[in-house]
C-alpha atoms as one frame of an Amber mdcrd trajectory, in Angstrom:
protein
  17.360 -76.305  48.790  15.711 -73.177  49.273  13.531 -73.457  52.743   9.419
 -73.569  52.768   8.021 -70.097  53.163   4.243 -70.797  54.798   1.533 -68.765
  53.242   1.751 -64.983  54.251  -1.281 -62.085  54.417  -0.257 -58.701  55.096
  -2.314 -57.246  57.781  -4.711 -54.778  56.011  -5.888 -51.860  57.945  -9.672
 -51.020  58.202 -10.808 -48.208  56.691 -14.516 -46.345  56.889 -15.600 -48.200
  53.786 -15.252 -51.238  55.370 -17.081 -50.663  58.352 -19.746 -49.165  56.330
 -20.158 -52.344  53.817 -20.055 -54.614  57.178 -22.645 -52.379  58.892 -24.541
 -52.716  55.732 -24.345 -56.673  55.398 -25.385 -57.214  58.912 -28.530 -55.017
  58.474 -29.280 -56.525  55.660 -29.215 -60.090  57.869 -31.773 -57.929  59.349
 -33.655 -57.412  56.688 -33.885 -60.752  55.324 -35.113 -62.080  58.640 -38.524
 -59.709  58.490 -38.762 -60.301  54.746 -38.627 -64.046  55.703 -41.227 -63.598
  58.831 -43.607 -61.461  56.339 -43.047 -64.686  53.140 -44.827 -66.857  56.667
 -47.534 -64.447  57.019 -48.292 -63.693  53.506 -48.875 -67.525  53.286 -50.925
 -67.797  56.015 -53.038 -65.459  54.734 -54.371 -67.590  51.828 -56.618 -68.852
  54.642 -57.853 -65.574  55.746 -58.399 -64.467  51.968 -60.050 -67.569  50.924
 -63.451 -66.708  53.293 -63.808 -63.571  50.948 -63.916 -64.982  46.917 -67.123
 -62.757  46.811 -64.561 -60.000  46.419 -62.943 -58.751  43.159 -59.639 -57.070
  41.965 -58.658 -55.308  38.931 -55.227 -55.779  36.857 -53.929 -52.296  35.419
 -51.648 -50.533  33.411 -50.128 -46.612  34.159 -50.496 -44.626  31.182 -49.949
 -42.364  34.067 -53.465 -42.838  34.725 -54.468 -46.411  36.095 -56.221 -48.172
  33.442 -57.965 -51.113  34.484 -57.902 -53.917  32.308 -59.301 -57.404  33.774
 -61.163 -58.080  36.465 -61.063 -61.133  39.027 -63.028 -62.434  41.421 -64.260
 -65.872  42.980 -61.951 -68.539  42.631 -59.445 -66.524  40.179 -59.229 -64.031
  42.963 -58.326 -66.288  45.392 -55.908 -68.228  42.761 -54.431 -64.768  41.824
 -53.435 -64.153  45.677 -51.453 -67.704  45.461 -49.738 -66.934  42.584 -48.654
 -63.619  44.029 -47.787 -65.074  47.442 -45.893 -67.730  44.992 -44.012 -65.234
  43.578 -43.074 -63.302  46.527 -41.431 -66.567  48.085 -39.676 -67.555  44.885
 -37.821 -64.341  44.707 -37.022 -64.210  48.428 -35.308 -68.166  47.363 -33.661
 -66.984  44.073 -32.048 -64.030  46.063 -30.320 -66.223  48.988 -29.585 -68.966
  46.447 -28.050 -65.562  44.284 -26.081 -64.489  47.399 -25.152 -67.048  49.041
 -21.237 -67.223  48.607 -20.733 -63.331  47.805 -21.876 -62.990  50.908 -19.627
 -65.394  52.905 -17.037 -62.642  52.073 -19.077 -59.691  52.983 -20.006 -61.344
  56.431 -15.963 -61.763  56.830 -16.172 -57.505  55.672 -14.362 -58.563  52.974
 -15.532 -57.497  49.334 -16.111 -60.489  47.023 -14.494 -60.811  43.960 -17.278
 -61.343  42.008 -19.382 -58.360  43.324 -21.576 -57.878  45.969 -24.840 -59.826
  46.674 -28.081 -59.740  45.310 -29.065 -59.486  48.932 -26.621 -56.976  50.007
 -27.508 -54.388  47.252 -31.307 -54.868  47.507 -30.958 -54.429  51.285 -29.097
 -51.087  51.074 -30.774 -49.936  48.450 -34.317 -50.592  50.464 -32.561 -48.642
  53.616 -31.605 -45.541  51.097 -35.226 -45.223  49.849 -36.684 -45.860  53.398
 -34.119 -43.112  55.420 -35.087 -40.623  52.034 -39.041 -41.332  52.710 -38.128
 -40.145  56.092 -36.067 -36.918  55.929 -39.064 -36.130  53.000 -42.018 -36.714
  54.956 -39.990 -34.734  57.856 -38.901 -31.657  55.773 -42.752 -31.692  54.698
 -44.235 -31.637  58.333 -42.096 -29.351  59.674 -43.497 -27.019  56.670 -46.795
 -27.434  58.190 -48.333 -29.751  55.428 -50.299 -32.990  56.055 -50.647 -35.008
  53.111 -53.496 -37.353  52.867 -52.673 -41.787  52.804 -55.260 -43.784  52.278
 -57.008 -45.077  55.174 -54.935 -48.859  56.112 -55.936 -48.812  59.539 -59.364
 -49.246  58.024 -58.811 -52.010  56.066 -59.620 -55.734  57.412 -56.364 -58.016
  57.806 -56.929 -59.927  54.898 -57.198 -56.649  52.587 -53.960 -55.219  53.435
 -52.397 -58.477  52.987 -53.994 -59.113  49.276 -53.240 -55.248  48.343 -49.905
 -55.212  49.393 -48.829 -58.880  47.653 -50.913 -57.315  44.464 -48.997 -54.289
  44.500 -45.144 -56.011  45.405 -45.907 -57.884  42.075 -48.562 -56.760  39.603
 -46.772 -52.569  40.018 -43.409 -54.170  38.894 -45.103 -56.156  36.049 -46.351
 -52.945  35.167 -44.391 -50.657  35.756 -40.573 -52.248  35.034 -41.766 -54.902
  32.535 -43.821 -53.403  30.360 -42.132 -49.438  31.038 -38.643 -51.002  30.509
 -38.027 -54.561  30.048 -41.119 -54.634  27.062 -39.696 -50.895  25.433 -35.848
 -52.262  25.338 -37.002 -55.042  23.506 -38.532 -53.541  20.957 -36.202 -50.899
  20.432 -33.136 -53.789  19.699 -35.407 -55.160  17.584 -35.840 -51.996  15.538
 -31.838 -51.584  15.701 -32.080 -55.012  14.134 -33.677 -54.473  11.369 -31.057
 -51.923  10.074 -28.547 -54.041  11.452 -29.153 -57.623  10.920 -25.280 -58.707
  12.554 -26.916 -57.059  15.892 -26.932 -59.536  19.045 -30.076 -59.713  20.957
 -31.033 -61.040  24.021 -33.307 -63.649  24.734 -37.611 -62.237  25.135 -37.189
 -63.591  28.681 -34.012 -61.146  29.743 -36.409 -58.372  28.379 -39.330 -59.801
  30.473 -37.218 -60.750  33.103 -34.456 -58.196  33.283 -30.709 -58.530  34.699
 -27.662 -58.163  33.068 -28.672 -54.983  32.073 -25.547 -52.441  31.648 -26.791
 -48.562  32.289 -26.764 -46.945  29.037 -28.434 -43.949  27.804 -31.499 -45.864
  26.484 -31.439 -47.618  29.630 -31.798 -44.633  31.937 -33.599 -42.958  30.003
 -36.340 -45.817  30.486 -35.151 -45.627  34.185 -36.142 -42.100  34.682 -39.713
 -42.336  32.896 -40.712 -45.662  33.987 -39.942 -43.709  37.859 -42.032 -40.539
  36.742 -44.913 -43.127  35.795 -44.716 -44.802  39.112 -44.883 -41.797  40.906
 -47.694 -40.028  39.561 -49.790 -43.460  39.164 -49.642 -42.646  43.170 -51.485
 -39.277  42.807 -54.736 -41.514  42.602 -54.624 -43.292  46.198 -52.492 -40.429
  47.622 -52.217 -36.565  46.498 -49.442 -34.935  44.589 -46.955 -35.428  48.236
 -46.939 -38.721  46.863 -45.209 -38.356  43.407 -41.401 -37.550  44.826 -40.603
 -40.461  47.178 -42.962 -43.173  44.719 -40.801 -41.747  41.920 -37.245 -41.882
  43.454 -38.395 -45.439  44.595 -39.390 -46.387  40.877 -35.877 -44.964  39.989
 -34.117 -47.617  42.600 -36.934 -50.651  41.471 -36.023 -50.091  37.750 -32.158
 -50.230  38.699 -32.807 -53.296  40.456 -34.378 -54.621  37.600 -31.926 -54.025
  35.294 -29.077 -54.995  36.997 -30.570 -58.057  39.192 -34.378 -59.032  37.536
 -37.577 -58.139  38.333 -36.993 -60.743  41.222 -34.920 -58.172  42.727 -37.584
 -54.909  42.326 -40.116 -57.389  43.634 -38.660 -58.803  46.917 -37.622 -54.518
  47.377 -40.942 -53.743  46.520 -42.304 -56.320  49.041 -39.810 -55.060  52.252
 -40.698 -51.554  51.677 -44.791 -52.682  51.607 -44.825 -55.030  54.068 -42.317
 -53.812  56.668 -45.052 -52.756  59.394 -47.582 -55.658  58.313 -46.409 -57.721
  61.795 -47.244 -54.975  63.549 -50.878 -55.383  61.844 -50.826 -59.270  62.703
 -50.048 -58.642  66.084 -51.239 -55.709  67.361 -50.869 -56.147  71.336 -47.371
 -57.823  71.505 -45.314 -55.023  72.731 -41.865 -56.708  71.928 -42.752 -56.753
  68.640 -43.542 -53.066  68.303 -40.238 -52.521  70.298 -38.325 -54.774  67.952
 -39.274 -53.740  64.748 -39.233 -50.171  66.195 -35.853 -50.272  66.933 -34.827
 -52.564  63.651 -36.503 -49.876  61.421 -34.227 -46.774  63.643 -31.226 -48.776
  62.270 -32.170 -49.150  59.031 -32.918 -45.244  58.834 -29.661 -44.859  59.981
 -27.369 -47.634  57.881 -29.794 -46.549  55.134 -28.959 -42.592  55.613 -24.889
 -43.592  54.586 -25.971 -45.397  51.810 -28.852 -42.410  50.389 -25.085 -40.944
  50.055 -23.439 -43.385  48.449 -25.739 -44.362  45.997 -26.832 -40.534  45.151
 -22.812 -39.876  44.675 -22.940 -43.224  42.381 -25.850 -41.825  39.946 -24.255
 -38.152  40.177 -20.460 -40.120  38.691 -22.259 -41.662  36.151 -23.620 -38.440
  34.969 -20.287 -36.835  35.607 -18.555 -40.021  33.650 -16.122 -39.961  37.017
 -15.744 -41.299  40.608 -16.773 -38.543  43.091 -16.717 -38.703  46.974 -17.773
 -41.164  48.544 -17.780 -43.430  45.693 -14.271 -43.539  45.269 -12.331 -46.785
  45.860  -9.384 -46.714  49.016  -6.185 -47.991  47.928  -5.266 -51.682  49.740
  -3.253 -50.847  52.866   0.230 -51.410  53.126   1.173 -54.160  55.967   1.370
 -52.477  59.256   2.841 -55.572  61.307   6.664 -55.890  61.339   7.957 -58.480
  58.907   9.298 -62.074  60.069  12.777 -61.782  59.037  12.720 -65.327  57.167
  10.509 -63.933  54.209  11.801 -62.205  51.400  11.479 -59.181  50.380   7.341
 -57.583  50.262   6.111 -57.570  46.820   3.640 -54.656  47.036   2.375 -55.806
  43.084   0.661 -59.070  44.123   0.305 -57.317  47.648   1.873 -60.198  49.353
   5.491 -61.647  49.158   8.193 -62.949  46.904   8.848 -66.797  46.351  12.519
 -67.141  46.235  14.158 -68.235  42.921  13.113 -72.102  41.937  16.754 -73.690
  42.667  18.727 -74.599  39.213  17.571 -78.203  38.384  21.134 -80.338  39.127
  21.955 -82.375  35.228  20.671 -85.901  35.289  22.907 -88.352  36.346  24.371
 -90.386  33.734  23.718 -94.451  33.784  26.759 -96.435  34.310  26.994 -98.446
  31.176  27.081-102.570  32.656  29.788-103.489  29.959  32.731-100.003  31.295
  35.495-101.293  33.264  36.834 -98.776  36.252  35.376 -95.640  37.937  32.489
 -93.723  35.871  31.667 -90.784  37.717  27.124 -90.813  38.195  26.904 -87.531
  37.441  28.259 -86.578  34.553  30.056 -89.581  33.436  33.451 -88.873  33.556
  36.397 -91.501  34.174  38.803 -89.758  36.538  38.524 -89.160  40.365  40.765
 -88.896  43.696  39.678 -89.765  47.390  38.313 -87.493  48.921  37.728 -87.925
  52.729  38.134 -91.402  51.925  35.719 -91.305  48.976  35.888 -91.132  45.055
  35.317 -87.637  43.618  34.968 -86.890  40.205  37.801 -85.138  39.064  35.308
 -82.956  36.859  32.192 -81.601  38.741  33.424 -82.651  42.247  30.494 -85.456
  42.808  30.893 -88.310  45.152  30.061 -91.468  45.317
């Protein structure tokens, strides 16, 4: 019998990669810990927005221009601001329901076989667009210019809360849905007509998105449904404004294409309501501290991935791998071998099972009725003592 060989990993060496993907789980922990602190305060304020149904908002579409379409006020108003909050919290669920065993591995810094995380590529992408809003907006003050926002510190509590729910959810309806999900839809089912054998998706991937594989049509839609989005902004901002919205409506409409407009939505949400604590509690100094230094990370973690991901769309364009998006080859074992295994197997990057033993011929009954020695084995009738025991003559067996 061959002996036991325990199960063997050969030790893997770290490389930059990996410290960068574990950085980039662990700030997305981060992350999801403010997103889920800001879910809290979004529902508590359904009972600061309730005092003000005398109030109205307008639903839109971006033509570029923002073309209002319905109006609500009174008790759909204050419905509207449930449903909103409503969908907020269901995507923040869906996501950590999404990502919950992916990112078992990526908490271990060890990449999951079935992909990353919902939560782990919404949180880096969030820190790319949030360290690019920052080297913009510094590269534009040191040239001396001071573009106009509009005037938040202004605004009561409950406003900023309403606008920014409204605009986490009502811009991606209108700007991913209907500028992507709604135009993909309708071109498959013009391919369809000319080819009937065509597979479609269901209306709700459309409405929904996911799944999505980027294809010329696809970024195509990316690209212009991120130009709308950014010059919608000239509006409430000045022309500043249309470079960092758009480049964020390029990473929303990847999100939605690859994860679902859950995905855009809970992004859409961090990036909004990442200083609203500060807004809810204005005087608590370890708050400001906190999230001071929490959003100093993120710049930075989010300042390695503005690389990454810019490298990633540059490949695609390319139609090849270029730096840093370039996959390391799995390290050979660096520990010394225990001398009991056999040989490394670098193929299945672990080692050889011996050879299964040959299977010894079933023994042959003794038939009841045979008179003398039949040998168990293979049933022959002549043996010799052997250390004071019958062999078998023919294959040696005793007994």
């Amino acid at each position: 019998m061959y002996p036991q060989y325990p199960p063997y990993r050969p030790v893997r060496d770290n490389t930059i990669r990996d410290l960068g993907m574990g950085i980039g789980t662990y700030a997305t922990i981060a992350l999801l810990f403010l997103m889920a602190v800001n879910v809290l305060i979004a529902l508590w304020g359904i009972g600061q927005v309730y005092p003000h149904m005398d109030k109205h908002i307008y639903l839109f579409i971006i033509t570029p221009y923002i073309i209002n379409f319905a109006e609500l006020g009174g008790w759909p108003f204050f419905i509207y601001y449930i449903l909103l909050v409503a969908a907020i919290g269901a995507s923040l669920v869906w996501a950590v329901a999404k990502s919950l065993r992916p990112l078992v591995s990526e908490l271990k810094v060890e990449y999951p076989k079935q992909g990353h995380s919902p939560l782990y590529i919404i949180g880096t992408v969030l820190m790319a667009i949030i360290a690019f809003n920052v080297i913009y907006y510094l590269i534009v003050g040191v040239a001396g210019i001071n573009p106009s926002t509009p005037s938040f510190s202004t605004r009561e509590l409950w406003q900023t809360l309403f606008g920014f729910a409204h605009a986490s959810v009502w811009e991606e309806v209108a700007s991913r849905v209907l500028l992507i999900g709604v135009p993909l839809l309708l071109i498959d089912l013009v391919r369809r007509t000319r080819n009937p054998d065509l597979q479609m998706r269901r209306v709700s991937n459309y409405l929904l998105g996911g799944g999505f594989a980027i294809g010329k049509k696809e970024a195509l839609l990316m690209v212009f449904s991120g130009l709308m989005f950014g010059a919608a902004h000239v509006f409430s901002w000045d022309l500043y404004k249309v470079l960092p919205a758009a480049v964020a409506g390029l990473a929303f409409a990847y999100l939605f294409l690859r994860l679902g407009v859950y995905a855009s939505i809970l992004m859409h949400f961090g990036i909004d309501f990442m200083s609203v604590p500060l807004s809810v509690f204005p005087d608590n100094y370890a708050v400001t501290m906190l999230l001071g230094l929490a959003i100093l990370v993120w710049v930075g973690v989010g300042l390695l991935y503005a690389l990454l991901y810019t490298s990633k769309g540059l490949g695609w364009l390319m139609g090849r791998r270029i730096w840093p998006d370039i996959p390391w080859e799995r390290a050979r074992p660096t520990a010394p071998v225990p001398q009991n295994y056999p040989p490394y197997c670098p193929q299945g990057y672990g080692y050889a099972h011996p050879p299964a033993p040959v299977p010894a011929p079933p023994q042959v009954p003794r038939d009841p009725t045979a008179f003398g020695y039949v040998c168990r084995k293979c049933g022959h009738r002549e043996a010799t003592y052997v250390d004071g025991e019958l062999a078998c003559l023919r294959c040696g067996n005793k007994g």
